[in-house]
PyMOL commands that place a pseudoatom at each C-alpha (Angstrom):
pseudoatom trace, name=CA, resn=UNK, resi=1, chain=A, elem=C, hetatm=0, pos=[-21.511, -29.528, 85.809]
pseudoatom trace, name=CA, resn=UNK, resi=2, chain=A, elem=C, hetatm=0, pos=[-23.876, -29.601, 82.770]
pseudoatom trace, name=CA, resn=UNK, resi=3, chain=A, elem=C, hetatm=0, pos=[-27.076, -29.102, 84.831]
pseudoatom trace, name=CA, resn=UNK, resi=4, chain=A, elem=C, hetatm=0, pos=[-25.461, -26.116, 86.725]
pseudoatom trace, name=CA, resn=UNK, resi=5, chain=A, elem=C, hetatm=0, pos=[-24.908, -22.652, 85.182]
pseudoatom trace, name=CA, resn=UNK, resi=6, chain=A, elem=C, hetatm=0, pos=[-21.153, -21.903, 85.321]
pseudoatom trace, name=CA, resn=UNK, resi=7, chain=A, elem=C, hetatm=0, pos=[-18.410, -19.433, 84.203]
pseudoatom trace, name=CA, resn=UNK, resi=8, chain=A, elem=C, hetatm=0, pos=[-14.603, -19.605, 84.375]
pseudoatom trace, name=CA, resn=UNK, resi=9, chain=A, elem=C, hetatm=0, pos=[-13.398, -17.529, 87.560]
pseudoatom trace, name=CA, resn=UNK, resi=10, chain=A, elem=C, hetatm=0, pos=[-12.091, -14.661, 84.972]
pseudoatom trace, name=CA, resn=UNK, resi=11, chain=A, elem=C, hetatm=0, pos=[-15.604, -13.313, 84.758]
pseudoatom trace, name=CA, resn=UNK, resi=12, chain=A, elem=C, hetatm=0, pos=[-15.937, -12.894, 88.222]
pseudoatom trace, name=CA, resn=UNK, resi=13, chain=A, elem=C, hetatm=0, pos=[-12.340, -11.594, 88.512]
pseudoatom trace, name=CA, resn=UNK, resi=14, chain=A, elem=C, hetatm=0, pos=[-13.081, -9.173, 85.635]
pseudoatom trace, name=CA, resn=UNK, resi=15, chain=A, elem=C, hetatm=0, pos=[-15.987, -7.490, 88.078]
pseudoatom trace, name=CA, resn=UNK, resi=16, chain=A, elem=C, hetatm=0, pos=[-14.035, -7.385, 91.156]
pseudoatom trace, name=CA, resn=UNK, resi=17, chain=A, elem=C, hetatm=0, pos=[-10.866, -5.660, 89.417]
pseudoatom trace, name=CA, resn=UNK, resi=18, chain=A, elem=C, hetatm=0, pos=[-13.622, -2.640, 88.449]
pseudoatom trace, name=CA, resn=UNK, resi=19, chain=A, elem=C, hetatm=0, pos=[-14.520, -3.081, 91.900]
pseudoatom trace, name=CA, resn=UNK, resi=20, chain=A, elem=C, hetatm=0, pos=[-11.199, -2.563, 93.247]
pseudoatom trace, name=CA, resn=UNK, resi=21, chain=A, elem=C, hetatm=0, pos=[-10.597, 0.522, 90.476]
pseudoatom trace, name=CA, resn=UNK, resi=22, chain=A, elem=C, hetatm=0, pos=[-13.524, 1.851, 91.209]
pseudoatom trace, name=CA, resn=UNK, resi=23, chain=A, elem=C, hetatm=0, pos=[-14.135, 1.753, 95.017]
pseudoatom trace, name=CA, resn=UNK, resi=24, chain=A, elem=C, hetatm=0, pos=[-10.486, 0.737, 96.327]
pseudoatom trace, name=CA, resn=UNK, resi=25, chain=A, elem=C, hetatm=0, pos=[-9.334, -2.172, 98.610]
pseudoatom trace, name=CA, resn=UNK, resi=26, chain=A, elem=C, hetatm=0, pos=[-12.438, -1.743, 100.812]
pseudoatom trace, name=CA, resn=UNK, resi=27, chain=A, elem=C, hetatm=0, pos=[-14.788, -1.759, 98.063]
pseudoatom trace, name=CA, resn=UNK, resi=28, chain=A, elem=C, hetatm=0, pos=[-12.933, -5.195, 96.993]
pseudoatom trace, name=CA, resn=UNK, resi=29, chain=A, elem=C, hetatm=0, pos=[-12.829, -6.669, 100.485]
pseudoatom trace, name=CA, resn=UNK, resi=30, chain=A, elem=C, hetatm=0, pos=[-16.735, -5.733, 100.932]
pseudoatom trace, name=CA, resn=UNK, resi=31, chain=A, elem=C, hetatm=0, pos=[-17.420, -7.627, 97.306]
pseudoatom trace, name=CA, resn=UNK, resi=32, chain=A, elem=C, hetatm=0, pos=[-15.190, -10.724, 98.232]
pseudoatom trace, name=CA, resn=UNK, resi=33, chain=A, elem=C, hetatm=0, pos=[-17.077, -10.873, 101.617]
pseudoatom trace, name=CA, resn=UNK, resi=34, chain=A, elem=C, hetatm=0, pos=[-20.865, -11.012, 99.754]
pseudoatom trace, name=CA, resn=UNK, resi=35, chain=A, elem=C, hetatm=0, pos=[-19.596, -13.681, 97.987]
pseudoatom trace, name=CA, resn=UNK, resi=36, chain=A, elem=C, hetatm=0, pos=[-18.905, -15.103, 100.996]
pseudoatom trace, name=CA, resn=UNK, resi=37, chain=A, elem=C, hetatm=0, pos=[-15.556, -15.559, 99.782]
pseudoatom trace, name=CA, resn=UNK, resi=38, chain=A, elem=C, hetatm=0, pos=[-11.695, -14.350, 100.754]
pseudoatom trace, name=CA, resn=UNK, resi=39, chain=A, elem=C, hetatm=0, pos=[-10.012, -14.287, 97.525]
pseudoatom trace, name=CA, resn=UNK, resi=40, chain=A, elem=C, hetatm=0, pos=[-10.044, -14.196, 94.026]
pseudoatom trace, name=CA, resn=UNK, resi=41, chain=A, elem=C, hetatm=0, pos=[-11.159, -17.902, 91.901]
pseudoatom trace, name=CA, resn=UNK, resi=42, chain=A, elem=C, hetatm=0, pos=[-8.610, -19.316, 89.286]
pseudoatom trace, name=CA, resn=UNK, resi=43, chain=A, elem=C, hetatm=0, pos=[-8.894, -17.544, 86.029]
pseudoatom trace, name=CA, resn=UNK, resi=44, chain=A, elem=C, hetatm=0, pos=[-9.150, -20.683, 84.218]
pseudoatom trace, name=CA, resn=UNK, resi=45, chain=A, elem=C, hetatm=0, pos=[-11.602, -22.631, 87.168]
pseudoatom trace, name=CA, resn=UNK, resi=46, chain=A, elem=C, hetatm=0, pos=[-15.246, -23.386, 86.844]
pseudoatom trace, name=CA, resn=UNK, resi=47, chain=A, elem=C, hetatm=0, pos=[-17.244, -21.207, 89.258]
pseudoatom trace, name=CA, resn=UNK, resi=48, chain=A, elem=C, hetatm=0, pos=[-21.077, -21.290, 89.776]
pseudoatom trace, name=CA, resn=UNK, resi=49, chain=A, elem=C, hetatm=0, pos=[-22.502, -18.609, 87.523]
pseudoatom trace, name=CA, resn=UNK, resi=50, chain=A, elem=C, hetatm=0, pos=[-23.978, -16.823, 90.620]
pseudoatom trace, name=CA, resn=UNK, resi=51, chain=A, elem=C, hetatm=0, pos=[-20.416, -15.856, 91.827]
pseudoatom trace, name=CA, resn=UNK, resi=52, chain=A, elem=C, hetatm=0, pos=[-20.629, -13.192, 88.643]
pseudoatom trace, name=CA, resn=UNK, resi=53, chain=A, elem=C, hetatm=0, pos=[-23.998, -12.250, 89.511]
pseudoatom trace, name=CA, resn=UNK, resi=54, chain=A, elem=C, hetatm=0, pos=[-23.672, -11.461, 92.872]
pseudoatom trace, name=CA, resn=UNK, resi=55, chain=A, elem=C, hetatm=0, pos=[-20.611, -9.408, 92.242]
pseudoatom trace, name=CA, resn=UNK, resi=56, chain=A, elem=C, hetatm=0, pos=[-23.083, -7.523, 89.754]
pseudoatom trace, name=CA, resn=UNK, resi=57, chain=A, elem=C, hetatm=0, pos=[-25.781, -7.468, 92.289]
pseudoatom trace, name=CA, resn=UNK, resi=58, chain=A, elem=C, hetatm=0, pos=[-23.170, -5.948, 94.969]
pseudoatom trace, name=CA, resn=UNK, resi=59, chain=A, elem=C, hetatm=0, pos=[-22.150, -3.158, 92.454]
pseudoatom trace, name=CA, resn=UNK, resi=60, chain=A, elem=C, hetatm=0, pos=[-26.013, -2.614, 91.843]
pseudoatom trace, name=CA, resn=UNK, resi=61, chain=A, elem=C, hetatm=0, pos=[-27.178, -2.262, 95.346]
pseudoatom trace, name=CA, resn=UNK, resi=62, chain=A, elem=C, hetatm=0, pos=[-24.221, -0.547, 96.489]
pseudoatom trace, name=CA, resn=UNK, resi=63, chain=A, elem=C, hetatm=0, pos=[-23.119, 1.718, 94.029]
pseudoatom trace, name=CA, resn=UNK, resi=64, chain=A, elem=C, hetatm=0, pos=[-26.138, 1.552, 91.463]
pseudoatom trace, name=CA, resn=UNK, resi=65, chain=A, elem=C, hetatm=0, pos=[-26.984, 0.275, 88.068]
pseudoatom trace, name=CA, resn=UNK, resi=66, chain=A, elem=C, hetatm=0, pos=[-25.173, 2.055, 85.868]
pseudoatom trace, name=CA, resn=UNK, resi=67, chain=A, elem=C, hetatm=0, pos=[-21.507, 1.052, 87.132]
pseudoatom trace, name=CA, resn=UNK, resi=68, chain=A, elem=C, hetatm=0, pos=[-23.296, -2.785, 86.280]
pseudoatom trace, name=CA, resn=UNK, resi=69, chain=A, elem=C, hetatm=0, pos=[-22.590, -1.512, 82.819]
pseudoatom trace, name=CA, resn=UNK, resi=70, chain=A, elem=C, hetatm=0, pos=[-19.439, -0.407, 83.709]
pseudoatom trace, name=CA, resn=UNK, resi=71, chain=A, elem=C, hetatm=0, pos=[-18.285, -3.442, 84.979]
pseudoatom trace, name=CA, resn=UNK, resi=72, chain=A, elem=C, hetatm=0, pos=[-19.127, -5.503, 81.879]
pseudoatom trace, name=CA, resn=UNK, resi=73, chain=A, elem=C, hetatm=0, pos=[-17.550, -2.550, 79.468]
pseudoatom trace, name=CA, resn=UNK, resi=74, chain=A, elem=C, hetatm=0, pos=[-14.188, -3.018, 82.181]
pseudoatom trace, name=CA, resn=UNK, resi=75, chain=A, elem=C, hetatm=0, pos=[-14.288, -6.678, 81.704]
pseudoatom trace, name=CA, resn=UNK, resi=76, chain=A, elem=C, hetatm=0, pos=[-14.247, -6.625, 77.945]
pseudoatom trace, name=CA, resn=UNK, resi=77, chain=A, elem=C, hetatm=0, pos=[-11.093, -4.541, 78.147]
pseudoatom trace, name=CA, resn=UNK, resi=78, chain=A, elem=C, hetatm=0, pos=[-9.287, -6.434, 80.732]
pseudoatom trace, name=CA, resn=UNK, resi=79, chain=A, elem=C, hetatm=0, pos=[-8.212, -8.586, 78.134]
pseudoatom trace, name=CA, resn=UNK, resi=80, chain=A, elem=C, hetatm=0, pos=[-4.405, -9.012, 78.936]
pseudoatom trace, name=CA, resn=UNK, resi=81, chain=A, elem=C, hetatm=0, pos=[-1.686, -7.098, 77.263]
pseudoatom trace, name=CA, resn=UNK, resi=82, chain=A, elem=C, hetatm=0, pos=[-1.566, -8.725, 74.058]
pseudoatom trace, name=CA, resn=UNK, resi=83, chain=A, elem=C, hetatm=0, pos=[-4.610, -9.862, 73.275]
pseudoatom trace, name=CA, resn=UNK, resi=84, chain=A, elem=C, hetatm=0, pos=[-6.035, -6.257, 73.794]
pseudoatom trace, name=CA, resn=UNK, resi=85, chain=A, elem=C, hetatm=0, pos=[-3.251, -5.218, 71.004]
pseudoatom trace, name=CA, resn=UNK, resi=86, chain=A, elem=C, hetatm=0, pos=[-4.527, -7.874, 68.536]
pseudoatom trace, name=CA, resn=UNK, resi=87, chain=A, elem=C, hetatm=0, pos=[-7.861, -7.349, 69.522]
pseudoatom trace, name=CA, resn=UNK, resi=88, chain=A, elem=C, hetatm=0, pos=[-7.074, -3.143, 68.527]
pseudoatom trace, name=CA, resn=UNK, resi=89, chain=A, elem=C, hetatm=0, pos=[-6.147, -3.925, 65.075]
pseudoatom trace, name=CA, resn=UNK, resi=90, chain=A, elem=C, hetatm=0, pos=[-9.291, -6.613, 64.859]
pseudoatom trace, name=CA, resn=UNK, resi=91, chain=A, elem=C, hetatm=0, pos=[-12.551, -5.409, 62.707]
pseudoatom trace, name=CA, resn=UNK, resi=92, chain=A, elem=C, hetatm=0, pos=[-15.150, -5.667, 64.810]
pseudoatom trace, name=CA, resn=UNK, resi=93, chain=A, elem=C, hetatm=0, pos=[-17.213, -8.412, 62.305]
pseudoatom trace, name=CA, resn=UNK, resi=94, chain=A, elem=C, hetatm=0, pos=[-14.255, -10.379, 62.834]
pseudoatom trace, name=CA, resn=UNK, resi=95, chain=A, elem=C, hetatm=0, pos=[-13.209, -9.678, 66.935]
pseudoatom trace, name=CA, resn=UNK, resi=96, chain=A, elem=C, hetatm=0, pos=[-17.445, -10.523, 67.176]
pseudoatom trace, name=CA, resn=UNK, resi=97, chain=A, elem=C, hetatm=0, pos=[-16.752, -13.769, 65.464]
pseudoatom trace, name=CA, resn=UNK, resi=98, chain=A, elem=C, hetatm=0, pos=[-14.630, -14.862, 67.893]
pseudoatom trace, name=CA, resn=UNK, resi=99, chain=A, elem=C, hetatm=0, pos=[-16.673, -13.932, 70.665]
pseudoatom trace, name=CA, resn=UNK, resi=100, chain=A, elem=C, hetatm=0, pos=[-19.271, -16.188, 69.270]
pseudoatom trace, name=CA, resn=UNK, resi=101, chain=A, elem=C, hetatm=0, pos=[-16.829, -19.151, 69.052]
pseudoatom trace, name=CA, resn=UNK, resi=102, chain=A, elem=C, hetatm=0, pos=[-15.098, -18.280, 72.668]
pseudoatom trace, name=CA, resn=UNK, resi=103, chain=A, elem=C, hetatm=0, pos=[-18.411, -17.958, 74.289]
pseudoatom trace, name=CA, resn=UNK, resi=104, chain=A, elem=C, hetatm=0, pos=[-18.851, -21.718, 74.832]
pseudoatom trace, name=CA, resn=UNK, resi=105, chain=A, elem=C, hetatm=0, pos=[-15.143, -22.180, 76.816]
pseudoatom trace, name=CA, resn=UNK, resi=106, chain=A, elem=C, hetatm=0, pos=[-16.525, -18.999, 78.969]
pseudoatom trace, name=CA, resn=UNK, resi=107, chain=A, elem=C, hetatm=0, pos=[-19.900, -19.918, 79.953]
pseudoatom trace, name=CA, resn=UNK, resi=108, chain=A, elem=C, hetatm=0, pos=[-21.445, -23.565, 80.174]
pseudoatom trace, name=CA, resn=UNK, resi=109, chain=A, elem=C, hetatm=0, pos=[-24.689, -22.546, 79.078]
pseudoatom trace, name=CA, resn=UNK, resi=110, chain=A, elem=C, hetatm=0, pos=[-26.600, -20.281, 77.082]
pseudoatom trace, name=CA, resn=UNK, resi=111, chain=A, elem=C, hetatm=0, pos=[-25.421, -18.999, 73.600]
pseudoatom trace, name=CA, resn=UNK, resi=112, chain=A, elem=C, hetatm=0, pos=[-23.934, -16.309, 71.527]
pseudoatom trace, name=CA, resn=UNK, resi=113, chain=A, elem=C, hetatm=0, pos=[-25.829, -15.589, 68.513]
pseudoatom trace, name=CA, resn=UNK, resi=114, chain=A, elem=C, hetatm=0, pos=[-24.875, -12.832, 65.683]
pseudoatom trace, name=CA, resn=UNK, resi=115, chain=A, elem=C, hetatm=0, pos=[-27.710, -11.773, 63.427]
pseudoatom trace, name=CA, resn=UNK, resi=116, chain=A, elem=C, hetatm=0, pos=[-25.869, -9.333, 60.153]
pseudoatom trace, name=CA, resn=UNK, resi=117, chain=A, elem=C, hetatm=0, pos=[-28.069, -6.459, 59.724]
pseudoatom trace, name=CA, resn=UNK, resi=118, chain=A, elem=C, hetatm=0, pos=[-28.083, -3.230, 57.459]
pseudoatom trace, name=CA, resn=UNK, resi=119, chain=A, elem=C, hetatm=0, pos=[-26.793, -1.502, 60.330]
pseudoatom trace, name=CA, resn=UNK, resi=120, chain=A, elem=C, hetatm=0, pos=[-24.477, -3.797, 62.201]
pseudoatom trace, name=CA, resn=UNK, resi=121, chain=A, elem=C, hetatm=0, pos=[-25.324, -6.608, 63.783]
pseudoatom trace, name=CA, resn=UNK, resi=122, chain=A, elem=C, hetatm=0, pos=[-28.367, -8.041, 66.448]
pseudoatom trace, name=CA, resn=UNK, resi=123, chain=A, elem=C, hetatm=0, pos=[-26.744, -10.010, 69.395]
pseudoatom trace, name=CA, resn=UNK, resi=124, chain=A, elem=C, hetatm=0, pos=[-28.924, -12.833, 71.382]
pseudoatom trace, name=CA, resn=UNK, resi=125, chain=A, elem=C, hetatm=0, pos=[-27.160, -13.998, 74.071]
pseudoatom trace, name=CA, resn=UNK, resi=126, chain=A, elem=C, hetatm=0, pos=[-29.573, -17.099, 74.918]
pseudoatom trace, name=CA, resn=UNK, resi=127, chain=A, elem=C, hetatm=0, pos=[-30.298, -17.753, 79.242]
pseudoatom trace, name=CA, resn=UNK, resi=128, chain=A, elem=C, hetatm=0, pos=[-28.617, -15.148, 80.678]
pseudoatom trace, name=CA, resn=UNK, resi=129, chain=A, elem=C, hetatm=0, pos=[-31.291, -12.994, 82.219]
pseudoatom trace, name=CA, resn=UNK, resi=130, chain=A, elem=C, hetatm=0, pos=[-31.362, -14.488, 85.034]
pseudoatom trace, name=CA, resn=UNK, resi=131, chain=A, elem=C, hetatm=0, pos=[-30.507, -12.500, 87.370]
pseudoatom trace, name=CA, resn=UNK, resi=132, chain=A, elem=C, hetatm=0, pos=[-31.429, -9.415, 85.645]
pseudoatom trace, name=CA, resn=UNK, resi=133, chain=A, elem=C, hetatm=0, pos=[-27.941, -7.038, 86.024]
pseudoatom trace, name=CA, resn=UNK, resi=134, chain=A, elem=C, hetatm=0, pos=[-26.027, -9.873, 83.808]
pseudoatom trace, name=CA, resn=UNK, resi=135, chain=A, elem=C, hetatm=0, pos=[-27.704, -7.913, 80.472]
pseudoatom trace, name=CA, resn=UNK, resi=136, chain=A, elem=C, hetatm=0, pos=[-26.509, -4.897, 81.914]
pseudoatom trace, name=CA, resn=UNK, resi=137, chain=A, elem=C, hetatm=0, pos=[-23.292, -6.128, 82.127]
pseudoatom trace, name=CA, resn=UNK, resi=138, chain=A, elem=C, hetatm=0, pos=[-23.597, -7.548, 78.362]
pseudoatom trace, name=CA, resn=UNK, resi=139, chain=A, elem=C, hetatm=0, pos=[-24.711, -3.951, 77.392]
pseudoatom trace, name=CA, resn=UNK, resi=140, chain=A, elem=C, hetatm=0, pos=[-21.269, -2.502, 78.758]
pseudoatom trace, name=CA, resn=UNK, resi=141, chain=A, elem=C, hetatm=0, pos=[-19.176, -6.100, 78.004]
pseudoatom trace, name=CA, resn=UNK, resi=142, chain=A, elem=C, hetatm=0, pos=[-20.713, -4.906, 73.857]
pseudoatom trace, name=CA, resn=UNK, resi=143, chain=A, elem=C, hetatm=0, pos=[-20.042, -1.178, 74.521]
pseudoatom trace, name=CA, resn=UNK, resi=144, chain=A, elem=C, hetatm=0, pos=[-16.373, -1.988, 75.418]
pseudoatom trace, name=CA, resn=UNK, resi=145, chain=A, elem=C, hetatm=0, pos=[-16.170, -4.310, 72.421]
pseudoatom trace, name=CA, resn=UNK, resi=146, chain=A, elem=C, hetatm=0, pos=[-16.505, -1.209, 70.051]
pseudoatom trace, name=CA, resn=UNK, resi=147, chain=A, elem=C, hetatm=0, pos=[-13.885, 0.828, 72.208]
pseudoatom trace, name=CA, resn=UNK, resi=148, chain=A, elem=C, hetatm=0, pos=[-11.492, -1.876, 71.609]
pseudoatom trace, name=CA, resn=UNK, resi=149, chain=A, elem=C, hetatm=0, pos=[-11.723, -2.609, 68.111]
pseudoatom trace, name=CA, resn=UNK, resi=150, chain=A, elem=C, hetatm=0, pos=[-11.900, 1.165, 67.612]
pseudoatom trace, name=CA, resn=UNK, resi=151, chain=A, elem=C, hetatm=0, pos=[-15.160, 0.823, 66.144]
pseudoatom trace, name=CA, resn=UNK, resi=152, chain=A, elem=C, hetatm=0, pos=[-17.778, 4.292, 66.598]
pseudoatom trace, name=CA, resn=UNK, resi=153, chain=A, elem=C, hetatm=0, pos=[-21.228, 2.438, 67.428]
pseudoatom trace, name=CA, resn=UNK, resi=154, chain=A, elem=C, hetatm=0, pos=[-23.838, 2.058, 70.092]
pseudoatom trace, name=CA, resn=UNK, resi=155, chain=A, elem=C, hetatm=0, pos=[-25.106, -0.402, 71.809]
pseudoatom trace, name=CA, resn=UNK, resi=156, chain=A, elem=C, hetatm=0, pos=[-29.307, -0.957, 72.144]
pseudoatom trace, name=CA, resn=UNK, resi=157, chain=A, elem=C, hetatm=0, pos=[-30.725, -3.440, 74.430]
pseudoatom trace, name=CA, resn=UNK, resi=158, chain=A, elem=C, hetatm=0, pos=[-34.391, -3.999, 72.828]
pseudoatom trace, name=CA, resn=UNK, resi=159, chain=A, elem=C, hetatm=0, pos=[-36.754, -6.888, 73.793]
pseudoatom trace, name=CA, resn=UNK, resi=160, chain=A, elem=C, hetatm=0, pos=[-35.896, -11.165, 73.297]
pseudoatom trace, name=CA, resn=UNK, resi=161, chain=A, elem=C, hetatm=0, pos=[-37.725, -12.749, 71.573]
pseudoatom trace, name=CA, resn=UNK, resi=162, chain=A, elem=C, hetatm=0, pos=[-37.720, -15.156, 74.864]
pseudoatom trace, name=CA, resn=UNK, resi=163, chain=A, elem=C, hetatm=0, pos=[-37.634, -14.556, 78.043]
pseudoatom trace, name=CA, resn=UNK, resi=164, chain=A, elem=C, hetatm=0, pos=[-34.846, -15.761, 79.471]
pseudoatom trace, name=CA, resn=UNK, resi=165, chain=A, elem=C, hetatm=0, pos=[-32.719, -13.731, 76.550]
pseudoatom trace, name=CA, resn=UNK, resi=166, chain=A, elem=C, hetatm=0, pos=[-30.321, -10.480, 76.239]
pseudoatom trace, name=CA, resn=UNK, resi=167, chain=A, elem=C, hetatm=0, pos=[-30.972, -8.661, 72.909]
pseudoatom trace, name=CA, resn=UNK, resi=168, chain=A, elem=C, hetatm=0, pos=[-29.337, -5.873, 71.703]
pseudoatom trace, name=CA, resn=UNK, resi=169, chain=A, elem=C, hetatm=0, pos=[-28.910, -3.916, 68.372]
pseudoatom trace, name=CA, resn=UNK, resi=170, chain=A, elem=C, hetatm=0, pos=[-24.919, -3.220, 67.643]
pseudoatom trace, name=CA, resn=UNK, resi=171, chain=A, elem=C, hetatm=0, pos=[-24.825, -0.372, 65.006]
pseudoatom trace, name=CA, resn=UNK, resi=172, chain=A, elem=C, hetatm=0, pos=[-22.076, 0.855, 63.469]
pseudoatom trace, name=CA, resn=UNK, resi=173, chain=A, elem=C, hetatm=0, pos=[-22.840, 1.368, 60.052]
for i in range(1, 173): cmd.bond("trace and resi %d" % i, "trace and resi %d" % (i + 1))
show_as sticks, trace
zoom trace
């Protein structure tokens, strides 16, 4: 598994519920069939990372890049019941904390880095470029962040420093 990029099947289920919000039981049926696939992965399974990325590549090519960002803004709210109430009363230094330290039981590769800064904080999340929509889906997955820690801020995506990187500037302060 370590040589293969992988994601628990909760990523990909967070996409295809926004799919199925979004675009309705056809619009889910026409997502499971790209992925060549007739229902839904185990929350808790290992799935190859490209099941998330083609979901994101449906949305793109089918509904357009912007509801990529949706999807990953969706996904960090579809938290379950109570974890979105602890996750409400979190700050979000502390609910971005945890990220950092989840990340790895998420995503087999790649990393989540937090850089402090003046005005909030710099995220790096390290090889997950490829394919391209996943840092638009990090752009929204950060946007929702600050919705659900009640936190007013935006969400920049500037240049890595390497290639195969997702940068962006959180502010909030």
């Amino acid at each position: 598994m370590a040589d293969k990029k992988m994601v628990k099947g909760a990523v990909v289920n967070g996409y295809l519920k926004y799919v199925k919000k979004k675009w309705g039981t056809l619009g889910y049926k026409e997502a499971l069939q790209s992925l060549g696939i007739s229902s839904e992965p185990k929350d808790s399974e290992w799935v190859p990372a490209e099941m998330a990325t083609d979901v994101l590549n449906w949305i793109k090519e089918n509904k357009g890049e912007q509801y990529v960002v949706g999807a990953g803004r969706y996904a960090s709210h579809d938290l379950g019941v109570f974890t979105y109430m602890v996750a409400s009363f979190m700050s979000i230094e502390r609910f971005m904390k945890k990220a950092q330290s989840t990340y790895s039981t998420i995503f087999n590769y790649g990393e989540f880095i937090i850089k402090n800064t003046d005005f909030g904080f710099v995220i790096i999340i390290k090889d997950a470029r490829n394919p391209e929509p996943s840092c638009m889906a990090w752009k929204g997955a950060l946007e929702g962040i600050l919705e659900v820690t009640h936190t007013k801020g935006t969400v920049e995506e500037v240049e890595p420093d390497a290639p195969g990187d997702c940068k962006y500037n959180v502010k909030w302060k």
